[in-house]
PyMOL commands that place a pseudoatom at each C-alpha (Angstrom):
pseudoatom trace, name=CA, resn=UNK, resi=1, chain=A, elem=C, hetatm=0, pos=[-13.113, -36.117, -33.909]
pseudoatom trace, name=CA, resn=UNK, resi=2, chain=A, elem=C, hetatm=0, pos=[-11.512, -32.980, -32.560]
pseudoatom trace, name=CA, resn=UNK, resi=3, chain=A, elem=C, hetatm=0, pos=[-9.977, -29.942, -34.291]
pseudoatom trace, name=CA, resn=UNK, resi=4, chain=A, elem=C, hetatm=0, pos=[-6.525, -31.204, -35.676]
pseudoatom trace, name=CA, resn=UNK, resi=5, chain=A, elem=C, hetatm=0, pos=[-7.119, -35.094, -36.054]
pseudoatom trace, name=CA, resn=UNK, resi=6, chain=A, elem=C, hetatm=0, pos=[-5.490, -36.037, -32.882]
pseudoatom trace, name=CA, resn=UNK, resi=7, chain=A, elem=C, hetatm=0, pos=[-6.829, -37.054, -29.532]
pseudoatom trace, name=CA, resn=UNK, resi=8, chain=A, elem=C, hetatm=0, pos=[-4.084, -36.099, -27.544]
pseudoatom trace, name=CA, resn=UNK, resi=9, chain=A, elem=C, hetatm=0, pos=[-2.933, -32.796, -28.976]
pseudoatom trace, name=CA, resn=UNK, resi=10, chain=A, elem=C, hetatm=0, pos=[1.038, -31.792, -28.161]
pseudoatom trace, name=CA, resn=UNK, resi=11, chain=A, elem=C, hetatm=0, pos=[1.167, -31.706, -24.652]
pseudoatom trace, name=CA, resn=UNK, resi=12, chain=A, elem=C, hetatm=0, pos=[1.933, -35.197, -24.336]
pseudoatom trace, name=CA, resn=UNK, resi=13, chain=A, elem=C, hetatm=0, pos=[4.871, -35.321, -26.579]
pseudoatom trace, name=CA, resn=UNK, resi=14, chain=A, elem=C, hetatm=0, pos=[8.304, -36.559, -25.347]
pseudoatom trace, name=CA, resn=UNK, resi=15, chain=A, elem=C, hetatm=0, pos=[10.576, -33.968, -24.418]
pseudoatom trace, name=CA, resn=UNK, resi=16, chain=A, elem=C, hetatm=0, pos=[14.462, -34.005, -25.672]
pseudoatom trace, name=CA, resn=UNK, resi=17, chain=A, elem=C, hetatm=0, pos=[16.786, -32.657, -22.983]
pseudoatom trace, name=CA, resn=UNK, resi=18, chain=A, elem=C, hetatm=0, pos=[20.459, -31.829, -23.726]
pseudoatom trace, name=CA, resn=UNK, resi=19, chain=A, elem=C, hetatm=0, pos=[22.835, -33.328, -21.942]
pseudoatom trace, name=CA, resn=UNK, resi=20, chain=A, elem=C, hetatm=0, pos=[25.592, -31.550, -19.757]
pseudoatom trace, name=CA, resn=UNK, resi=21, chain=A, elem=C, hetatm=0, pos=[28.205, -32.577, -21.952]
pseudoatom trace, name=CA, resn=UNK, resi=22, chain=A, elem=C, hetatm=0, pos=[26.357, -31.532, -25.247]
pseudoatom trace, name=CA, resn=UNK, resi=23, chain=A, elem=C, hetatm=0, pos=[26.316, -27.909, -23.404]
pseudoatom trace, name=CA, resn=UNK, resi=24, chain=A, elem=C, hetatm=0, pos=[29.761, -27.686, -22.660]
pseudoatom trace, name=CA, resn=UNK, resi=25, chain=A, elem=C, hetatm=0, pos=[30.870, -28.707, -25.892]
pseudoatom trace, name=CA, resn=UNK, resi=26, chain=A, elem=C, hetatm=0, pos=[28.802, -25.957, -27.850]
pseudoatom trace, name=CA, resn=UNK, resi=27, chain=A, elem=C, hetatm=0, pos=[30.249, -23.575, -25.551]
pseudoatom trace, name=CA, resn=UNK, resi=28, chain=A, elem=C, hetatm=0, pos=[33.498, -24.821, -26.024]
pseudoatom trace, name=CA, resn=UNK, resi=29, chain=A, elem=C, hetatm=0, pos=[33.009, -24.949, -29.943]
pseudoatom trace, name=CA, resn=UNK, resi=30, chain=A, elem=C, hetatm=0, pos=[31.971, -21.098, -29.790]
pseudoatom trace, name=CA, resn=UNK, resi=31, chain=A, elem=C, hetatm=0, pos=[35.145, -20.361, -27.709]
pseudoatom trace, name=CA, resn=UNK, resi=32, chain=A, elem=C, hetatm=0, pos=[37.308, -21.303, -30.435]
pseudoatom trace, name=CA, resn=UNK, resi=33, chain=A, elem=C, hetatm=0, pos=[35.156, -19.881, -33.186]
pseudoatom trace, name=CA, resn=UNK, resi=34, chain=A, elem=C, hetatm=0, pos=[35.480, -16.796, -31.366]
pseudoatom trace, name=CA, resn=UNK, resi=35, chain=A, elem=C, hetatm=0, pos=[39.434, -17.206, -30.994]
pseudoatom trace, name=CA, resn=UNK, resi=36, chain=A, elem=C, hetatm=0, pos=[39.657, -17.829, -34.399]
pseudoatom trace, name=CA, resn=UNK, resi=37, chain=A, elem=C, hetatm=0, pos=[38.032, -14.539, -36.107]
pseudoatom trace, name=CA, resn=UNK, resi=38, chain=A, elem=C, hetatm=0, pos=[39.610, -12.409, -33.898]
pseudoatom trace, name=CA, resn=UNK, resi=39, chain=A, elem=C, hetatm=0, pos=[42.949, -14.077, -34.815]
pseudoatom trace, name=CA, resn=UNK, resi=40, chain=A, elem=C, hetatm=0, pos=[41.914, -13.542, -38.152]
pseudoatom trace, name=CA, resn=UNK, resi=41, chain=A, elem=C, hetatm=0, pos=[41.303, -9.874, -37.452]
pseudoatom trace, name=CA, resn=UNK, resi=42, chain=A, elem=C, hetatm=0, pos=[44.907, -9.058, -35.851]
pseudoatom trace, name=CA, resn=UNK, resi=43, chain=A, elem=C, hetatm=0, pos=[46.489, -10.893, -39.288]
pseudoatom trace, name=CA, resn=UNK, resi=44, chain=A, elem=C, hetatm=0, pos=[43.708, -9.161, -41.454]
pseudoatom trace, name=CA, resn=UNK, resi=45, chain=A, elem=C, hetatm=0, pos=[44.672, -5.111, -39.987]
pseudoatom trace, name=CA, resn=UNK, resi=46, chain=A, elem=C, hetatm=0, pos=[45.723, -3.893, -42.785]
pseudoatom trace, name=CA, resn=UNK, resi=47, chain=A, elem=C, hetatm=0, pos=[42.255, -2.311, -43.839]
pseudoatom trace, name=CA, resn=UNK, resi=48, chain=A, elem=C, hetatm=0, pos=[41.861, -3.973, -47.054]
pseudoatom trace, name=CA, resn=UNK, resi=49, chain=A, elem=C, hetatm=0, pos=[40.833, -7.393, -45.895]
pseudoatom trace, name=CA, resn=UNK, resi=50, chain=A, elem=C, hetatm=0, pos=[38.934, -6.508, -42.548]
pseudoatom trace, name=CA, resn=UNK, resi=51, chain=A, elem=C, hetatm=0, pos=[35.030, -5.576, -42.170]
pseudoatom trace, name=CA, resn=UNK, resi=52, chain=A, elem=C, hetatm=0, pos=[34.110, -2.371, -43.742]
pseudoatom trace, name=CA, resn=UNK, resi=53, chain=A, elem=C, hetatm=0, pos=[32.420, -2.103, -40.380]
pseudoatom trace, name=CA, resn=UNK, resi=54, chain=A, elem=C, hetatm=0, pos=[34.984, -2.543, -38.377]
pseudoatom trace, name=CA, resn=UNK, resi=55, chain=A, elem=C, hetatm=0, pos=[37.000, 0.219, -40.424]
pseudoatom trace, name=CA, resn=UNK, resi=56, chain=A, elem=C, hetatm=0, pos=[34.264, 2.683, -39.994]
pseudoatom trace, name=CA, resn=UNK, resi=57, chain=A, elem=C, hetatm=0, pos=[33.844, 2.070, -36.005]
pseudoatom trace, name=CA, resn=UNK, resi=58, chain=A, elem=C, hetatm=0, pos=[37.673, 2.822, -35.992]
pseudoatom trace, name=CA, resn=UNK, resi=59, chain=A, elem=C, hetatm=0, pos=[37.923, 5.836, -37.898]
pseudoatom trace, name=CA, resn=UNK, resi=60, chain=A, elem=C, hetatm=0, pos=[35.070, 7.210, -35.695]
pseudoatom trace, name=CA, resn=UNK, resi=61, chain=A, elem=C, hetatm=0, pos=[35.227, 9.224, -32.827]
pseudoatom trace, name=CA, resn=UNK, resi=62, chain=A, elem=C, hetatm=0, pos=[34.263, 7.288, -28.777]
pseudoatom trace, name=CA, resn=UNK, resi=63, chain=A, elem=C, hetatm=0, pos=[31.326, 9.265, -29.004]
pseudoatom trace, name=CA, resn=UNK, resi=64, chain=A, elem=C, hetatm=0, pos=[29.716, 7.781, -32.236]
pseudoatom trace, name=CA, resn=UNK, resi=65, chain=A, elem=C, hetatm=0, pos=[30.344, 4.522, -30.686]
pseudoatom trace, name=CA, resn=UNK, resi=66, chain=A, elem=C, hetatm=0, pos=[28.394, 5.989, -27.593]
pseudoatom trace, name=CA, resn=UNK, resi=67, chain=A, elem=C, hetatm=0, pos=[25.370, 6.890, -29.678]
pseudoatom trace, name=CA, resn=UNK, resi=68, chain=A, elem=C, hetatm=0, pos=[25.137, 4.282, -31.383]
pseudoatom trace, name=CA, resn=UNK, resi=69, chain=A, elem=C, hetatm=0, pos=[25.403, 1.834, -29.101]
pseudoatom trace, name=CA, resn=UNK, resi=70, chain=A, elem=C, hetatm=0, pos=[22.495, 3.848, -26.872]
pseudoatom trace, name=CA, resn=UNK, resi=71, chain=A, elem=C, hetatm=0, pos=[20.302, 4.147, -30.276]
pseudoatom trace, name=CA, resn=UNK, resi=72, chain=A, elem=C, hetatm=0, pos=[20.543, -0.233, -29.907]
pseudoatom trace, name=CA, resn=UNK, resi=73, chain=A, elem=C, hetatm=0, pos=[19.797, -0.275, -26.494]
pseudoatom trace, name=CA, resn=UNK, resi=74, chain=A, elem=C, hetatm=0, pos=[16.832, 2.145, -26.515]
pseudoatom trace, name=CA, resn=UNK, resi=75, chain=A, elem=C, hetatm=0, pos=[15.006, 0.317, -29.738]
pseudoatom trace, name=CA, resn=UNK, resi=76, chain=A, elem=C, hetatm=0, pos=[14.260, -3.481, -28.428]
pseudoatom trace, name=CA, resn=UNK, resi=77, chain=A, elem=C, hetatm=0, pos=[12.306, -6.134, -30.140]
pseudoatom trace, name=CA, resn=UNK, resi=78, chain=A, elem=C, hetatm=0, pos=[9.631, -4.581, -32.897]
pseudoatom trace, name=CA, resn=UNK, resi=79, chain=A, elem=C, hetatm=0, pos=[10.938, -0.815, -32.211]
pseudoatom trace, name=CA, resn=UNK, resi=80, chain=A, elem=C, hetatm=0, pos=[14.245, -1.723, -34.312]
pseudoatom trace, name=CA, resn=UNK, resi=81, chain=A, elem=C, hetatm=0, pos=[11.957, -2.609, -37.694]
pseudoatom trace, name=CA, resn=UNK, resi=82, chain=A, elem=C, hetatm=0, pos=[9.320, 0.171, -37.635]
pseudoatom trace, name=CA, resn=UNK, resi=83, chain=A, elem=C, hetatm=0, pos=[10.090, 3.958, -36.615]
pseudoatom trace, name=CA, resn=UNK, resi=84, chain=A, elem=C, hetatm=0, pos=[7.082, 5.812, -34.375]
pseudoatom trace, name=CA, resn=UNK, resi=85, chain=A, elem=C, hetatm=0, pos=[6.874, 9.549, -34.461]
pseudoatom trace, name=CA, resn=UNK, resi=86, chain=A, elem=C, hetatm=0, pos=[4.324, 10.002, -31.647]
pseudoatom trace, name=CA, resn=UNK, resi=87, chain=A, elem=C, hetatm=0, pos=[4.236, 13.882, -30.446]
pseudoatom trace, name=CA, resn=UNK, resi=88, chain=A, elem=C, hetatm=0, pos=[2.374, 12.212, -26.997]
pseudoatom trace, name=CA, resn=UNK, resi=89, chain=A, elem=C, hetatm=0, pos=[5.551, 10.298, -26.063]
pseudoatom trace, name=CA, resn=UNK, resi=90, chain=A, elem=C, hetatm=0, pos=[7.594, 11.625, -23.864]
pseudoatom trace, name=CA, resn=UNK, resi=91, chain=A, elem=C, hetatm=0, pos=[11.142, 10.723, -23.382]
pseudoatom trace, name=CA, resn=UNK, resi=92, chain=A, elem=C, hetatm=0, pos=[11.587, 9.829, -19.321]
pseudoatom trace, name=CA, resn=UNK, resi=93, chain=A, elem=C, hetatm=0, pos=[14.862, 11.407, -18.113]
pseudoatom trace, name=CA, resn=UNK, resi=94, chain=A, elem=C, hetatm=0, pos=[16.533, 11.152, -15.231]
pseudoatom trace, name=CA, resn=UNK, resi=95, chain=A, elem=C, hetatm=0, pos=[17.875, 13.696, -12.935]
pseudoatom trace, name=CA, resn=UNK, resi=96, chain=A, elem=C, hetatm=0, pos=[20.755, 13.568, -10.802]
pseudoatom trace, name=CA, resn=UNK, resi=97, chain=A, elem=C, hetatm=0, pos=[20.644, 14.398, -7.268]
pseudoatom trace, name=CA, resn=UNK, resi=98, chain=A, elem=C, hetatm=0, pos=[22.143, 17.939, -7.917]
pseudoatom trace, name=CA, resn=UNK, resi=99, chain=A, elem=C, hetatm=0, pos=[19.665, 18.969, -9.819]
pseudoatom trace, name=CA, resn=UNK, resi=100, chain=A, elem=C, hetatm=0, pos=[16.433, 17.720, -7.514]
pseudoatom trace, name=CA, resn=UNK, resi=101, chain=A, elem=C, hetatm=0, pos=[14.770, 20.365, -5.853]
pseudoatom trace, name=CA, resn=UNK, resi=102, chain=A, elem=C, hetatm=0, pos=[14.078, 19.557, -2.354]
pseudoatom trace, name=CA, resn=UNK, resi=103, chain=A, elem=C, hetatm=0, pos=[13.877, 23.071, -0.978]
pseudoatom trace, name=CA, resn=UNK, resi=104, chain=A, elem=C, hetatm=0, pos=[11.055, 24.380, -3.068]
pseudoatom trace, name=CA, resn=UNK, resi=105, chain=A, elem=C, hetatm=0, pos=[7.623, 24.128, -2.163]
pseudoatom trace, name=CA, resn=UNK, resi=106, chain=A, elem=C, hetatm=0, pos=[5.732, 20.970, -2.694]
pseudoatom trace, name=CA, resn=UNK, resi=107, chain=A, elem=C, hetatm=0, pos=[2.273, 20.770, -4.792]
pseudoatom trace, name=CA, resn=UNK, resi=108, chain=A, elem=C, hetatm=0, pos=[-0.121, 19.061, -3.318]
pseudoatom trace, name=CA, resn=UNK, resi=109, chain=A, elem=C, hetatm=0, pos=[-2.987, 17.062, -5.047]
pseudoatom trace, name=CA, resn=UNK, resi=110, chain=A, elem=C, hetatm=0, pos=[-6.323, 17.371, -4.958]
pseudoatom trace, name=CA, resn=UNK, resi=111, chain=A, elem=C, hetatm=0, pos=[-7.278, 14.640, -2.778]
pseudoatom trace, name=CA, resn=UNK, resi=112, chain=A, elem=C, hetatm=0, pos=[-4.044, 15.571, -0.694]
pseudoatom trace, name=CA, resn=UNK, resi=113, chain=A, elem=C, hetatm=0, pos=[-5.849, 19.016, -0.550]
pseudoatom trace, name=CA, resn=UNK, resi=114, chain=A, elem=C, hetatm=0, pos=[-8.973, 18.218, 0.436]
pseudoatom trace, name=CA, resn=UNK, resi=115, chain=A, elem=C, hetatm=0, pos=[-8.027, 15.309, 2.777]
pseudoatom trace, name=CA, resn=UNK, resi=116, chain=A, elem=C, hetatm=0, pos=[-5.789, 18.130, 4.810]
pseudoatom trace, name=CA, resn=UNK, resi=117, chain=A, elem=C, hetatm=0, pos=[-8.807, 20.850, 5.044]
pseudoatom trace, name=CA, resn=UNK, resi=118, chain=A, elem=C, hetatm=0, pos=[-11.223, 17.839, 6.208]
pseudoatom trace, name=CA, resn=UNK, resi=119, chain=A, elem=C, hetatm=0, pos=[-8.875, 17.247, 9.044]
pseudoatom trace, name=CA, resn=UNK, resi=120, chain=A, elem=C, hetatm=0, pos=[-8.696, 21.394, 9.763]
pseudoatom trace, name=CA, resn=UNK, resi=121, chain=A, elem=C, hetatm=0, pos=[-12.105, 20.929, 9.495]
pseudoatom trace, name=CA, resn=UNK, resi=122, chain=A, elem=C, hetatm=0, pos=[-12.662, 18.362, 11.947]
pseudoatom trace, name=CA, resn=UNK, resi=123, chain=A, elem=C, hetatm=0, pos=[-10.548, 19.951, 14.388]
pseudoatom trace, name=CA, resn=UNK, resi=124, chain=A, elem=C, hetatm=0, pos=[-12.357, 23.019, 14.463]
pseudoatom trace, name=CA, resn=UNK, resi=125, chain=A, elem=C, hetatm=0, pos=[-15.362, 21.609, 15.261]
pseudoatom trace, name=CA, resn=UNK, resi=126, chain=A, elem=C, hetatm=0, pos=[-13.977, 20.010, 18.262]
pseudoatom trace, name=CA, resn=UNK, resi=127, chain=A, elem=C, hetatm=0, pos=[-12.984, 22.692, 19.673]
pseudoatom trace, name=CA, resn=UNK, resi=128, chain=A, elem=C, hetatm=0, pos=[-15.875, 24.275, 19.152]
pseudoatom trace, name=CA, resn=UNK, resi=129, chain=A, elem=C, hetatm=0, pos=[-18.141, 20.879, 20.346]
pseudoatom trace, name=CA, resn=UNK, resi=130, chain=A, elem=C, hetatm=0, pos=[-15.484, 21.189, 23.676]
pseudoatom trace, name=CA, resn=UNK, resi=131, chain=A, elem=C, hetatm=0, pos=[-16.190, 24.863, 24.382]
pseudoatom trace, name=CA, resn=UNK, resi=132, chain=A, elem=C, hetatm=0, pos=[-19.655, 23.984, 24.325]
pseudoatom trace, name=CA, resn=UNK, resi=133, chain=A, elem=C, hetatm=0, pos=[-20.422, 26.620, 20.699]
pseudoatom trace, name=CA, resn=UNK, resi=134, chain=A, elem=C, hetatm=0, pos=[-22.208, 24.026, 18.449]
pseudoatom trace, name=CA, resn=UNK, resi=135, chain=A, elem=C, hetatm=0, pos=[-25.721, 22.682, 18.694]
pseudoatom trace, name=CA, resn=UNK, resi=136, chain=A, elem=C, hetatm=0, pos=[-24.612, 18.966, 19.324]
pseudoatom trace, name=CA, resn=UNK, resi=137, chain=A, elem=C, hetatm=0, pos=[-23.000, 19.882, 22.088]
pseudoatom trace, name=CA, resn=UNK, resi=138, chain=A, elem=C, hetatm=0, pos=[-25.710, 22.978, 23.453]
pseudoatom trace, name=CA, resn=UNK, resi=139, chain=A, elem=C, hetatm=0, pos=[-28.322, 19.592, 22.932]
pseudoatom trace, name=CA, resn=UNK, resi=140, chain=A, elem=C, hetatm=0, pos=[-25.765, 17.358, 24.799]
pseudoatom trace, name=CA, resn=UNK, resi=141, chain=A, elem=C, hetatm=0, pos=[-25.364, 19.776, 27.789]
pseudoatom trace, name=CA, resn=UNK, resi=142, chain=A, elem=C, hetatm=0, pos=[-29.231, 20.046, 28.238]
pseudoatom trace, name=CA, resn=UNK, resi=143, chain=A, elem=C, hetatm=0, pos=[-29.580, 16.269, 27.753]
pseudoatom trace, name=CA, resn=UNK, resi=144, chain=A, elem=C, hetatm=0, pos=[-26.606, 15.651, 30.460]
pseudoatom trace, name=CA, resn=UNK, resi=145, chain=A, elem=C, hetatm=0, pos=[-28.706, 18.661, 32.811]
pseudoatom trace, name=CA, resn=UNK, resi=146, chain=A, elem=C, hetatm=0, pos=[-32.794, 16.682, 32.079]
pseudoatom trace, name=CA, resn=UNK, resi=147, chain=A, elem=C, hetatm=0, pos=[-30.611, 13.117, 33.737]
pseudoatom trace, name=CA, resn=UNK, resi=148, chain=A, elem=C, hetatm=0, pos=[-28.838, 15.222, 36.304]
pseudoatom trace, name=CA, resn=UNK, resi=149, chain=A, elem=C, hetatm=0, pos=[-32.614, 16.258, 37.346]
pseudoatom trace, name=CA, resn=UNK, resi=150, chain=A, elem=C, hetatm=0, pos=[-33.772, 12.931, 37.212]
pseudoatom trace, name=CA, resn=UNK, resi=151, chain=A, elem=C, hetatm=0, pos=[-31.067, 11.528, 39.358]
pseudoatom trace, name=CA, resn=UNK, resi=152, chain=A, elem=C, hetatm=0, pos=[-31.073, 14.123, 42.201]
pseudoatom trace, name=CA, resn=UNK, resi=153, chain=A, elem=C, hetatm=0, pos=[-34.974, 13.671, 42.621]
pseudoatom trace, name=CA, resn=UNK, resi=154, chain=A, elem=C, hetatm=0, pos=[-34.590, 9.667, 42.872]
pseudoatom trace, name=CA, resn=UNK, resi=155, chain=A, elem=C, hetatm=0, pos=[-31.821, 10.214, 45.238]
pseudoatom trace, name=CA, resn=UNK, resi=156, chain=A, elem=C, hetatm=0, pos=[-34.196, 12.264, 47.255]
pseudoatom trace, name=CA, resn=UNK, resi=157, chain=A, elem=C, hetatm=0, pos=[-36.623, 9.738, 46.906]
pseudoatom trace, name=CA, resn=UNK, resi=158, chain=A, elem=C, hetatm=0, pos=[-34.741, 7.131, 48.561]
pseudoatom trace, name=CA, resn=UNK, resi=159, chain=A, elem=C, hetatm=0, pos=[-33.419, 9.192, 51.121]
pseudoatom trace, name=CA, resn=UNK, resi=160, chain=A, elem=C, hetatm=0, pos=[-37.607, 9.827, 52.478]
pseudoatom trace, name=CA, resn=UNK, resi=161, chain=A, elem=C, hetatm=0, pos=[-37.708, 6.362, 51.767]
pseudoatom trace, name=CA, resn=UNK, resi=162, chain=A, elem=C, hetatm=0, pos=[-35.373, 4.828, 54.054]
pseudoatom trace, name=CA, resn=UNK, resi=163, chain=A, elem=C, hetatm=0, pos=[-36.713, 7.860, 56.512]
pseudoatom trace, name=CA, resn=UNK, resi=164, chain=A, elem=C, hetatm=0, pos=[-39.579, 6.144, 56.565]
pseudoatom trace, name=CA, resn=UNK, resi=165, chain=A, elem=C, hetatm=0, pos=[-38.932, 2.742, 56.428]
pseudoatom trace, name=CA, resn=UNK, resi=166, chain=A, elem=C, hetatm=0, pos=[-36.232, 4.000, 59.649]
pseudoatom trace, name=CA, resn=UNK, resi=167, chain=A, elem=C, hetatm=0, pos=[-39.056, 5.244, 61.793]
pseudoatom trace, name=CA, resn=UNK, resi=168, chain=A, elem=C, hetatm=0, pos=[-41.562, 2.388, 61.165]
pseudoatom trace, name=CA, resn=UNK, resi=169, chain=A, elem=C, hetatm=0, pos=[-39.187, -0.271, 61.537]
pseudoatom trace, name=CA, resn=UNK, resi=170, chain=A, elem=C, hetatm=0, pos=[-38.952, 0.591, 65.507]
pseudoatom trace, name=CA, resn=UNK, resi=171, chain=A, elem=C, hetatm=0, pos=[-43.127, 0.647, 65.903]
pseudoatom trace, name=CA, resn=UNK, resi=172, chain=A, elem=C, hetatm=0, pos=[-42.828, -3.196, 63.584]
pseudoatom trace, name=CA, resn=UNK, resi=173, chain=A, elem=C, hetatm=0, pos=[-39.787, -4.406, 65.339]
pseudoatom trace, name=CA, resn=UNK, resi=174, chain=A, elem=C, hetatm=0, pos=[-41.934, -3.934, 68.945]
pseudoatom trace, name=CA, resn=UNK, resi=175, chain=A, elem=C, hetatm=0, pos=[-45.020, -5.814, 67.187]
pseudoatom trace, name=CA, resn=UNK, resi=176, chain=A, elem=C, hetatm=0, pos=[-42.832, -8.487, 66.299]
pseudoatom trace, name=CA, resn=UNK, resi=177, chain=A, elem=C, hetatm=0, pos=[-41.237, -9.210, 69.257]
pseudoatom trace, name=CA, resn=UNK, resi=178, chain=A, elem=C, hetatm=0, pos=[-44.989, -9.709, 71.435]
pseudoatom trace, name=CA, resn=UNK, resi=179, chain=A, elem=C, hetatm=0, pos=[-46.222, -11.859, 68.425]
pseudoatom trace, name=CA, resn=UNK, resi=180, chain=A, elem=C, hetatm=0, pos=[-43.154, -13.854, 68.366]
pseudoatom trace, name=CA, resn=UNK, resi=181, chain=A, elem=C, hetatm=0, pos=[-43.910, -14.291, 72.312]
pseudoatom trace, name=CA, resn=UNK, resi=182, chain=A, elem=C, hetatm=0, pos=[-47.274, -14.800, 71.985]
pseudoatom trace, name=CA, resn=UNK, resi=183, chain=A, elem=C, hetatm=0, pos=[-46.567, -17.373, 69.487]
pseudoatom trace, name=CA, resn=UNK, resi=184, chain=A, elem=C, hetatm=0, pos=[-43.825, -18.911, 71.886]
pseudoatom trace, name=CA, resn=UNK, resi=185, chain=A, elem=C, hetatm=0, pos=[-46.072, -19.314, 74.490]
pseudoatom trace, name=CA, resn=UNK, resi=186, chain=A, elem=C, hetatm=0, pos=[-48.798, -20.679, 72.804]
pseudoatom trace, name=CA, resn=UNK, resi=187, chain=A, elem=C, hetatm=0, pos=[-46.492, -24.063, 71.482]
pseudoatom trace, name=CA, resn=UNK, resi=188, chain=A, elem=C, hetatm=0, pos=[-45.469, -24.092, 75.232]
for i in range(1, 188): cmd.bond("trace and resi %d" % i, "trace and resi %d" % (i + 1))
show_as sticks, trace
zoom trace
């Protein structure tokens, strides 16, 4: 059997939906509840029968109203019932635009830092790699001069090639045209 004596547990439990008209008529009822005590409150001004409260908030000043309602809106939830004194908390505070600082100069962070000089960095070394300075580039250059070698000497290559194969072909072309005669008169 499992933990709680029921098979289904509460997730298949009817649900109870209020009704449109059930809303509007609690809303209504707090209306007039509301128009009530603050007809109450007009008849009641004399001081004697009103809320303590209320006497105090009206004796004070707009600016203890102020606080007091910012003390409320700051402490939400559990803050209200237990009071933290914790020297690491700081208060966030806004700033208006006046008093921004756009002009002054602008700290960078570390990895900002060090991302910019790897970039410097990099560009140096192009520059250098373009004028030809670092060893990459000196092992480049003599790489790119070895294939320019190699290429020139095949290209001369081909050129006593086709010399060759020029001044043969007119010595083969005459051998070829008696066999080709021979052979023609042979079939004949």
């Amino acid at each position: 059997m499992p933990k709680g004596g029921r098979k289904g547990g509460h997730k298949g439990r009817a649900r109870q939906y209020t009704s449109p008209e059930e809303i509007d008529a609690q809303l209504q009822a707090e209306k007039q509840k509301a128009r009530e005590e603050e007809e109450q409150g007009e008849e009641g001004g004399d001081g004697a029968a009103g809320d303590p409260k209320k006497e105090k908030k009206s004796l004070d000043s707009d600016e203890s109203e102020d606080e007091e309602d910012d003390y409320q809106q700051k402490r939400k939830g559990v803050e209200g019932l237990i009071d933290i004194e914790n020297p690491n908390r700081v208060a966030q505070t806004t700033k208006k635009v006046t008093q921004l600082d756009l002009d002054g100069p602008k700290e960078l962070s570390r990895r900002e830092r060090e991302e910019i000089e790897k970039q410097k960095a990099k560009e140096r070394y192009m520059k250098m790699h373009l004028a030809g300075k670092t060893e990459q580039a000196k092992a480049d250059l003599a790489r790119l001069a070895i294939i320019r070698k190699q290429r020139e000497e095949a290209a001369r290559k081909k050129e006593e090639e086709r010399k060759e194969h020029r001044a043969q072909q007119p010595t083969e072309a005459a051998g070829m045209q008696l066999g080709h005669t021979f052979q023609a008169g042979r079939s004949c």
